[in-house]
N, C-alpha and C positions, 0 to 999 in steps of 0.2 A: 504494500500500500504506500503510496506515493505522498509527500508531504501536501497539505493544502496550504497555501498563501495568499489566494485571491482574498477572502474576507480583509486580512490586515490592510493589506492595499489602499483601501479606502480611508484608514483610520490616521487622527494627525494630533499630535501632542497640543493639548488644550490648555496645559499650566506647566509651571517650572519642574522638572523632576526633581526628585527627593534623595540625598543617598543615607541609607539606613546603614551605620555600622553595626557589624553582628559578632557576636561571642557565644560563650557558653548559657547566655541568659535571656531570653527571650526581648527582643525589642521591638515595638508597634511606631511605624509611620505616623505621617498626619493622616487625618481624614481629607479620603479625596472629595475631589468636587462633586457637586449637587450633580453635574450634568456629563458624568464621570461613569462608563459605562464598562471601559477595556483600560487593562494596563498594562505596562512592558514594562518587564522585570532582567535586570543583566546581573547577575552577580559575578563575583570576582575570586568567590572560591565556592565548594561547594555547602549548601544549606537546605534548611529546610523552613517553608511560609505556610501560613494560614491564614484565612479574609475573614474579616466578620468585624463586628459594630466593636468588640472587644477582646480581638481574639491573641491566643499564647501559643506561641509555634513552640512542640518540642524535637529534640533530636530523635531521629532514627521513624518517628509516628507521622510528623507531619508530609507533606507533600517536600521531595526533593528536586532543588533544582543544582542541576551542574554548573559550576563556577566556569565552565568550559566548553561547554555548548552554545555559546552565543545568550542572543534577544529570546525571552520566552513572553506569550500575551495571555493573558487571561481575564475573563468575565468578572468585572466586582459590581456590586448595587451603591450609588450614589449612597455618598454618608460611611462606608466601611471603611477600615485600616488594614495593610498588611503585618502580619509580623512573622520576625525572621528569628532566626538561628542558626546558629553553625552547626556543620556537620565534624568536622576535626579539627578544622581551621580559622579563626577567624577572619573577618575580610569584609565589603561593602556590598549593598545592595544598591540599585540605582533602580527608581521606580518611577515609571513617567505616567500622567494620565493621558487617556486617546482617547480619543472622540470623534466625530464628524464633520 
């Protein structure tokens, strides 16, 4: 199965990105924007994030992104935060909102 890209295509950063530093203890971004639907997520080592109005990433449970795989997007609901943690390493997140 072939990667899809057409949807992001369309998508353009709405506000400043954020970069979240990450350790062994869970850290939450800002709250993205009201009109804040998709986000792009880079990280710089590998980690693990979780969305929600209050949400605590932990190691090894939450959702991992590779420090090394490039731009990852994903779906957030206007009003939610990311949060991050490391997975062995500490390192930065860089969180952009998208939109249309």
């Amino acid at each position: 199965m072939g990667s899809y890209k057409g949807h992001f295509q369309t998508l353009r950063p709405i506000a400043a990105s954020e970069a979240v530093s990450f350790n062994g203890t869970s850290a939450q971004s800002a709250v993205m924007p009201d009109h804040c639907f998709e986000v792009r997520l880079v990280a710089t080592e590998d980690c693990f994030v979780e969305f929600g109005s209050n949400p605590t990433a932990a190691a090894n449970t939450s959702m991992l992104i590779s420090g090394d795989k490039g731009e990852r997007y994903f779906h957030i609901h206007p009003g939610e935060k990311v949060a991050v943690i490391e997975g062995s390493t500490g390192g930065t997140l860089y969180i952009t909102p998208m939109g249309r």
